[in-house]
RODO-2510 file (C-alpha; in nm, 4 decimals, decimal comma):
residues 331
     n   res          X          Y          Z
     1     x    -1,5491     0,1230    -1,2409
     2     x    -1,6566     0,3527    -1,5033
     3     x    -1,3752     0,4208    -1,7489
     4     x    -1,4597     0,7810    -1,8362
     5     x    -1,4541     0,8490    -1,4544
     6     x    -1,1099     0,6637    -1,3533
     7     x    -0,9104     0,9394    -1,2128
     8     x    -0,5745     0,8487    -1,0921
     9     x    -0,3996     1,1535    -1,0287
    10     x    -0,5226     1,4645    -0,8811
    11     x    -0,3222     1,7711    -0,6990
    12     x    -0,4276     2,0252    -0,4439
    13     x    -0,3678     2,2616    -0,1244
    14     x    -0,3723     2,1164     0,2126
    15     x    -0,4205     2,3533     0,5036
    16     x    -0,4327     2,2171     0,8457
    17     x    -0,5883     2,4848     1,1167
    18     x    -0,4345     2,6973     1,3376
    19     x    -0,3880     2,6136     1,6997
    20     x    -0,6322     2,8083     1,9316
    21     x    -0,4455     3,0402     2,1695
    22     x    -0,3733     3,0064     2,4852
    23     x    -0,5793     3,2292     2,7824
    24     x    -0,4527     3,5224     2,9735
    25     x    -0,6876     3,5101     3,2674
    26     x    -0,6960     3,5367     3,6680
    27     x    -0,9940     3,3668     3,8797
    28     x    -1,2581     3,5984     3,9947
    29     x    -1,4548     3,5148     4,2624
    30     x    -1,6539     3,7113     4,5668
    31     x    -1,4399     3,5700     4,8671
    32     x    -1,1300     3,5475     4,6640
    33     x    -0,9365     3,9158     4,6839
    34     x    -0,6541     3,7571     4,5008
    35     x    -0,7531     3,4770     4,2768
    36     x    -0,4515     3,3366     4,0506
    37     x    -0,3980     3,2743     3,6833
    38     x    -0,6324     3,0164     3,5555
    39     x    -0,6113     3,0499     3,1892
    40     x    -0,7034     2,7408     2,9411
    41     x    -0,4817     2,6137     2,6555
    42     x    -0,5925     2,6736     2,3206
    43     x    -0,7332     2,3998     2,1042
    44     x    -0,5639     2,2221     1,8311
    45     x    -0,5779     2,3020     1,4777
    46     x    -0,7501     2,0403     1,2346
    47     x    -0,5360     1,8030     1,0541
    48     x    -0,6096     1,6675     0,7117
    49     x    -0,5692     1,3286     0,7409
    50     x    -0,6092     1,0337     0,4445
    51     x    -0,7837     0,6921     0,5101
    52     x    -0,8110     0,3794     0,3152
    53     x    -1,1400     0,3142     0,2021
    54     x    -1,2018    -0,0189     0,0232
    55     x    -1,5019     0,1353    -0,1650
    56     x    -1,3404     0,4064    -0,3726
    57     x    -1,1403     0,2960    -0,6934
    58     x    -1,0462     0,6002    -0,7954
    59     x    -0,9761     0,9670    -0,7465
    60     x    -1,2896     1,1253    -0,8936
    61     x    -1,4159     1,2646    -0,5655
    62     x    -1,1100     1,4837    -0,5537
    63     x    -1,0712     1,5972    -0,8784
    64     x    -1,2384     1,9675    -0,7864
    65     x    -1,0902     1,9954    -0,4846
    66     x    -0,8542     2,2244    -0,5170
    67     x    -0,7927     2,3502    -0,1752
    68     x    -0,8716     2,1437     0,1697
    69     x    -0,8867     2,4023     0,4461
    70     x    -0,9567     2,2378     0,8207
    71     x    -1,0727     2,3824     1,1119
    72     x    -0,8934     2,6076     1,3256
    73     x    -0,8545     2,5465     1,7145
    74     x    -1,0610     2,7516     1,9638
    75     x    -0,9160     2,9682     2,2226
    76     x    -0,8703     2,9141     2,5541
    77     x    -1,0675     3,0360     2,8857
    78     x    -1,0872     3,1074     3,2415
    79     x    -1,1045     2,8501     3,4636
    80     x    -0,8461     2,6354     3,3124
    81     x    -1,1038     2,5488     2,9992
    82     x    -0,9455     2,4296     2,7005
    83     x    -1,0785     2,5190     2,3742
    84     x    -1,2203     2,2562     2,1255
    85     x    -0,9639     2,1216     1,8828
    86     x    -1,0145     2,2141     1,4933
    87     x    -1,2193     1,9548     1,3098
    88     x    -1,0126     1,7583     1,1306
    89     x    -1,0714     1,6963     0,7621
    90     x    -1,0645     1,3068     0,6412
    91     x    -1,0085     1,2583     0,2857
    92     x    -1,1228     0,8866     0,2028
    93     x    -0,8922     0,7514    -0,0595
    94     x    -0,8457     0,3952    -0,2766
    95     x    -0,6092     0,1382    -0,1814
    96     x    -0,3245     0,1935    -0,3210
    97     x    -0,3039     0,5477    -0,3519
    98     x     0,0208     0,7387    -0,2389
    99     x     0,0759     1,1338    -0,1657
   100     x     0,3807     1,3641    -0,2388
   101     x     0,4649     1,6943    -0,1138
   102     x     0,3973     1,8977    -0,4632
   103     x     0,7208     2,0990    -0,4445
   104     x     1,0171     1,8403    -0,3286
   105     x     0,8056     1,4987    -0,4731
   106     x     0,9057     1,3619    -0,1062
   107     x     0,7010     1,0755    -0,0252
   108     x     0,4613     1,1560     0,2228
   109     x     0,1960     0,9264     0,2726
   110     x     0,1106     0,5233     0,0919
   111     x    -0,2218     0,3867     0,1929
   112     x    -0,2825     0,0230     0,1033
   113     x    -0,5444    -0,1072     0,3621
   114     x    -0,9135    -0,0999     0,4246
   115     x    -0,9632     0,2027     0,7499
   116     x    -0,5758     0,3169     0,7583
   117     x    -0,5257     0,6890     0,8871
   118     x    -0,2518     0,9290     0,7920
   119     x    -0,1951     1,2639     0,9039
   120     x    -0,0615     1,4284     0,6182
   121     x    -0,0821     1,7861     0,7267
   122     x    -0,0676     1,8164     1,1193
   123     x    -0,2855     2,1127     1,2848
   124     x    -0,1188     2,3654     1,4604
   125     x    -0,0641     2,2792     1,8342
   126     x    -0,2516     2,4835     2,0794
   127     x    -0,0965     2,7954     2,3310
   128     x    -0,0684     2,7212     2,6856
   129     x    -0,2653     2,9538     2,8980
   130     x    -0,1115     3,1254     3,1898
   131     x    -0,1991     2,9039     3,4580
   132     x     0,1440     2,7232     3,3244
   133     x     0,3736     2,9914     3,4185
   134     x     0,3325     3,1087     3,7201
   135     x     0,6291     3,0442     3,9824
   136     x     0,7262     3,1581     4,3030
   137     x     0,8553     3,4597     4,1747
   138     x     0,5876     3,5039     3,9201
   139     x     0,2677     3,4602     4,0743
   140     x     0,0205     3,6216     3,8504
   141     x     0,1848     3,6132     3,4776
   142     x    -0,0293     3,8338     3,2326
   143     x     0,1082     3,6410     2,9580
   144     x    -0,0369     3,3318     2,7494
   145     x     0,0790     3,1724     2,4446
   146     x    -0,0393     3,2324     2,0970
   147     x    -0,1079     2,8524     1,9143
   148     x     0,0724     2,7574     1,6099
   149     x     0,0044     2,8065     1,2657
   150     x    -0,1583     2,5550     1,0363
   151     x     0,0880     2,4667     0,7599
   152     x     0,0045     2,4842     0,4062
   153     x     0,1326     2,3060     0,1507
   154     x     0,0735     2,1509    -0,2232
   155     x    -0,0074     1,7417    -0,2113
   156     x    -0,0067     1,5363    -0,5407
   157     x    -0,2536     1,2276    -0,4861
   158     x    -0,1476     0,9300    -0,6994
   159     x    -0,3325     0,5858    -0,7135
   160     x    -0,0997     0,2759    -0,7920
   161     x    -0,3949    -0,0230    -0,8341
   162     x    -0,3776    -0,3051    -0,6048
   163     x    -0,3651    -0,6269    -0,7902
   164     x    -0,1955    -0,9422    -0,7928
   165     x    -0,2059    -0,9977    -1,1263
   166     x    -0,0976    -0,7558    -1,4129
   167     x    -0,1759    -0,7900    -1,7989
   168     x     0,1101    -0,6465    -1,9925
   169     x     0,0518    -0,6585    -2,3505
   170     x     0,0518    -0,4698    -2,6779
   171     x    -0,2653    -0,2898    -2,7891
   172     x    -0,4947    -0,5885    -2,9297
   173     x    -0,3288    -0,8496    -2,7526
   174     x    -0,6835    -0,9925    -2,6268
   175     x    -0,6304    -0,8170    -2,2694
   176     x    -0,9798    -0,6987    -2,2078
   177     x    -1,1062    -1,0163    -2,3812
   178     x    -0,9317    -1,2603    -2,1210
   179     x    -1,0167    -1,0410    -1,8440
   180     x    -1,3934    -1,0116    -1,9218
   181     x    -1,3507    -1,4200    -1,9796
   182     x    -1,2489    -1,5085    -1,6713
   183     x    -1,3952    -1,2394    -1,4212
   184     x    -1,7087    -1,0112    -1,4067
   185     x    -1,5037    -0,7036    -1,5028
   186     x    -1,6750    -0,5620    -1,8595
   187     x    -1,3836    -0,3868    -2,0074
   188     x    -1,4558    -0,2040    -2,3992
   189     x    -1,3538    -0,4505    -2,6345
   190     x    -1,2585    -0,3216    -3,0026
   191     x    -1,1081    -0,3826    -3,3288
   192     x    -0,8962    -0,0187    -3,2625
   193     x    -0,5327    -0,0064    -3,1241
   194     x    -0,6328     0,1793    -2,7783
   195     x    -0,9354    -0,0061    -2,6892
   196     x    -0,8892     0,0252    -2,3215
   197     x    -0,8128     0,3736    -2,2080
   198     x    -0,8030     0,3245    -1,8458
   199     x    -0,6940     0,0429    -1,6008
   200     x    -0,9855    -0,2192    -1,5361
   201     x    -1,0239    -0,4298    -1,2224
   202     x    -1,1235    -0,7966    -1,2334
   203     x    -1,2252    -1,0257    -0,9336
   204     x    -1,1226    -1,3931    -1,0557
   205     x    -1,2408    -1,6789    -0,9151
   206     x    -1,0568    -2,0320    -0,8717
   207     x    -1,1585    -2,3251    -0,7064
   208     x    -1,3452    -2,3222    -0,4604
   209     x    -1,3578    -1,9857    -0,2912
   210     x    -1,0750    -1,8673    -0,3768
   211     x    -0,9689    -1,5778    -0,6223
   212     x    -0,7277    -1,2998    -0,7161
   213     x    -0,7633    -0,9827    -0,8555
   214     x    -0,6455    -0,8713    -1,2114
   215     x    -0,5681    -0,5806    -1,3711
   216     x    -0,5593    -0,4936    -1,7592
   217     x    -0,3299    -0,2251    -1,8098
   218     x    -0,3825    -0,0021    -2,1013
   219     x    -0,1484    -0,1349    -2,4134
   220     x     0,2135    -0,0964    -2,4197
   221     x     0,3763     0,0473    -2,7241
   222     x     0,7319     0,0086    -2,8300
   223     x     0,8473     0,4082    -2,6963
   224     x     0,6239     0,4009    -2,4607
   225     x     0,8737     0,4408    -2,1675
   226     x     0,9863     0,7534    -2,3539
   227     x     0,5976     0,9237    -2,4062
   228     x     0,4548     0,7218    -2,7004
   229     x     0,1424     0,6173    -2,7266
   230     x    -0,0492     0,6375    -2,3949
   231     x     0,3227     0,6424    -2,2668
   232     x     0,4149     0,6088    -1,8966
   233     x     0,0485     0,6887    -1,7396
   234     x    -0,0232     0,3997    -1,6558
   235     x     0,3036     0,1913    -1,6283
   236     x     0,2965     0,3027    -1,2665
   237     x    -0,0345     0,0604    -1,2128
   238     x     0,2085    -0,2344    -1,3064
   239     x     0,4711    -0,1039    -0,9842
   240     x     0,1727    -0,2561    -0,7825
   241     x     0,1125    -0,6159    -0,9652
   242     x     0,2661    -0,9311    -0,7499
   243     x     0,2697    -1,1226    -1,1011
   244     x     0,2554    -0,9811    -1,4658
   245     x     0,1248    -1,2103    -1,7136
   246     x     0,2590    -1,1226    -2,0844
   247     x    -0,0173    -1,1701    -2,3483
   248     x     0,1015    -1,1957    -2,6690
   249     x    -0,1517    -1,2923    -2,9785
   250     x    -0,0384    -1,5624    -3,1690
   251     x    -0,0055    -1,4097    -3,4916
   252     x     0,2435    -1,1620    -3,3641
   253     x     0,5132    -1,1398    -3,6470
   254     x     0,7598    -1,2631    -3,3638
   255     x     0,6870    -1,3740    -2,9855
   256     x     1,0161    -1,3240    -2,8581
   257     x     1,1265    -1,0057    -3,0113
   258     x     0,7315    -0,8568    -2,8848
   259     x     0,8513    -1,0597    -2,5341
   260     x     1,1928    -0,8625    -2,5209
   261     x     1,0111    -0,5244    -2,6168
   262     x     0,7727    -0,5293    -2,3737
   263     x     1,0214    -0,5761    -2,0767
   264     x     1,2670    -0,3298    -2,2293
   265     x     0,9790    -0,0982    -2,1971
   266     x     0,9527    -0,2135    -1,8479
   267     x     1,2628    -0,1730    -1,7432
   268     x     1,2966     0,1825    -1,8979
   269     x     1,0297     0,2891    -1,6890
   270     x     1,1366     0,1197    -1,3623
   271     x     1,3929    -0,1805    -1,3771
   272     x     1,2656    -0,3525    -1,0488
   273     x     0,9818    -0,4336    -1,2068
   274     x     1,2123    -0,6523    -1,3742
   275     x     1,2070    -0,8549    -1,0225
   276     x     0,8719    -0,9773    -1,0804
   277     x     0,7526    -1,3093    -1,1497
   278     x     0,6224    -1,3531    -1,5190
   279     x     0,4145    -1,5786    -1,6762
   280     x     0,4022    -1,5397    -2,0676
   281     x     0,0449    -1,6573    -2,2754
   282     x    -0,0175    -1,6847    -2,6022
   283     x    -0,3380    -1,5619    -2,7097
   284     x    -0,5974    -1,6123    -2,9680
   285     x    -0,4927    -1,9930    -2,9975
   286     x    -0,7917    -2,1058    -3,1191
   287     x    -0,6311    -2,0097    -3,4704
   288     x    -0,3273    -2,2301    -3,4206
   289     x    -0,3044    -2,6491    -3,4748
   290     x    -0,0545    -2,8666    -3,2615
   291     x     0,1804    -2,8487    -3,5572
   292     x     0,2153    -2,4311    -3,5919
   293     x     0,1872    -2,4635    -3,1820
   294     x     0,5296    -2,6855    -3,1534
   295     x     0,6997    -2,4590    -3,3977
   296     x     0,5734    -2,1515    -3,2009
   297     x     0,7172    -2,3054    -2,8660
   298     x     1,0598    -2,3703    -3,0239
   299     x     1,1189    -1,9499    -3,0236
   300     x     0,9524    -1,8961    -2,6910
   301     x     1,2356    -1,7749    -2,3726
   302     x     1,2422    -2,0952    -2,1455
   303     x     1,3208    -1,9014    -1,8700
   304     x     0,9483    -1,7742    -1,8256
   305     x     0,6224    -2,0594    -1,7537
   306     x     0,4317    -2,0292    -2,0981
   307     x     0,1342    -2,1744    -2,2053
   308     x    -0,1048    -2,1223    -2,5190
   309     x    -0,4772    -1,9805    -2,4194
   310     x    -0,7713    -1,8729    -2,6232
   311     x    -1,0374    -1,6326    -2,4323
   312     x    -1,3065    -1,6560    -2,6795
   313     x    -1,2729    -2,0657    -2,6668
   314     x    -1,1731    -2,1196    -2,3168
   315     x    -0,9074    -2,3127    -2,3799
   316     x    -0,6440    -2,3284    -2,1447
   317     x    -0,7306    -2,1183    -1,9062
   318     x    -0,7615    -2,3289    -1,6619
   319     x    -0,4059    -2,4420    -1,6867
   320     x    -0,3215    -2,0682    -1,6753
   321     x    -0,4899    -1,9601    -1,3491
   322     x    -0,3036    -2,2416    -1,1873
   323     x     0,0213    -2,0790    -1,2715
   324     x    -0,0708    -1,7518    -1,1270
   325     x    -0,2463    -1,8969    -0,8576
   326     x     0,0867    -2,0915    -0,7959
   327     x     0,3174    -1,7947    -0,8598
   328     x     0,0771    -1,5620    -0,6233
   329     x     0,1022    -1,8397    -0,3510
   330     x     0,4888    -1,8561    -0,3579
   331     x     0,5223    -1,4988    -0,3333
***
């Protein structure tokens, strides 16, 4: 995933086609003086419909597309031929993504697997033709029915990331470090606050075959909840994490206070994310001895698992994917 192309948010017009219109016709034929109505219903409009695709990781294909337009329906015809329905238009989207109607923010739409369809703006149905209403009183009706208007309407696109692990952290914390570590993700890594920008994915393995997918979310800041720093952007991304593992480097002025932040910011932005199960890692251990270790455990909340780790040494990490491979299998 290329970080100056991770879209996660895009808005547009979505207008499904009209339906075709119904036919107005009698059959004409050389021995048949007095043929009756044998009009054709209209086709249906085109919906716009969104499908999970596996593939895509973000929005990018979207981003110019400002207006989706489908197909109208064809009309009817004599001899009771319906027209062809509208092409539909399918918008391929990443797991994960949601849609909302633009104007009331109603949820429309949440696609989370691999091939899932959603109509999110139905096609106008198509008019009968007059074969349907004639009666015995009404044998030759000259009347048809016109089809039904597409609908227009603004959709906002949002993509939540899949993942069942989250990395919640301050900027620095060793994030993209741990995640590069232990997966084949290749997140920026620098010595400025904001090194990562953008959410990265990570495939993990653990033994065996087995494996879970992380996430690095971009660094929390105390405010953050409120606009500060990267603010709320990408807090949403953590809505979608089974597990969020807290990484906080060990020479933090003060691991719980950092600990309490960083869910207050949480819980600002969302407080069921408070629900989650948390696993809390101390990073960059490889500076600490067993001695500054037992005095650092003595201030850490007992109510979370905790272990010390070091990315750039390996140490411990082990250990920790057995926690979140425990917490992920207990969900």
């Amino acid at each position: 995933m290329a970080d100056s192309n991770f879209i996660d948010y895009v808005k547009f017009c979505s207008r499904s086609g009209s339906g075709g219109a119904g036919a107005a016709h009698f059959r004409r034929e050389k021995h048949v003086p007095k043929g009756g109505p044998d009009g054709g219903d209209g086709g249906r409009g085109g919906h716009i419909i969104l499908r999970g695709n596996s593939q895509h990781w973000t929005l990018l294909h979207l981003k110019y597309k400002k207006h989706v337009i489908a197909e109208s329906g064809k009309g009817g015809e004599g001899g009771r031929r319906t027209g062809s329905d509208g092409k539909d238009v399918i918008l391929d989207v990443p797991l994960g993504t949601i849609a909302r109607d633009a104007e009331t923010m109603e949820l429309r739409a949440e696609i989370t697997e691999d091939g899932q369809e959603v109509i999110l703006t139905r096609g106008g149905r198509g008019g009968l033709g007059n074969d349907h209403f004639k009666t015995s009183t009404n044998q030759a009706p000259h009347y048809a029915q016109p089809g039904e208007p597409g609908l227009e309407e603004w959709i906002i696109l949002e993509l939540k990331l899949l993942a069942d692990v989250g990395l919640v952290g301050f900027p620095n914390a060793g994030k993209s470090t741990l995640l590069s570590s232990i997966s084949a993700a290749k997140p920026e890594i620098g010595d400025y606050p904001f090194t990562t920008l953008v959410p990265n994915l990570g495939v993990v393995s653990y033994r065996g075959d087995r494996s879970f997918v992380m996430a690095d979310i971009p660094g929390i800041i105390e405010g953050a909840a409120e606009g500060k720093g990267l603010g709320t952007r990408f807090l949403r991304h953590i809505e979608r994490n089974s597990i969020l593992l807290f990484l906080i480097p060990a020479d933090a002025p003060s691991i719980a206070e950092q600990y309490q932040i960083l869910l207050g910011e949480l819980e600002k932005h969302n407080p069921e994310l408070l629900d989650k199960k948390r696993i809390l890692a101390v990073s960059k251990a490889d500076m600490l001895d067993e001695e500054l270790m037992e005095e650092m455990r003595k201030e850490i909340p007992t109510e979370i698992p905790s272990l010390f780790i070091s990315a750039v040494s390996q140490y411990q990490l082990e250990p920790m994917k057995d926690l979140i491979w425990q917490a992920i299998q207990s969900e």
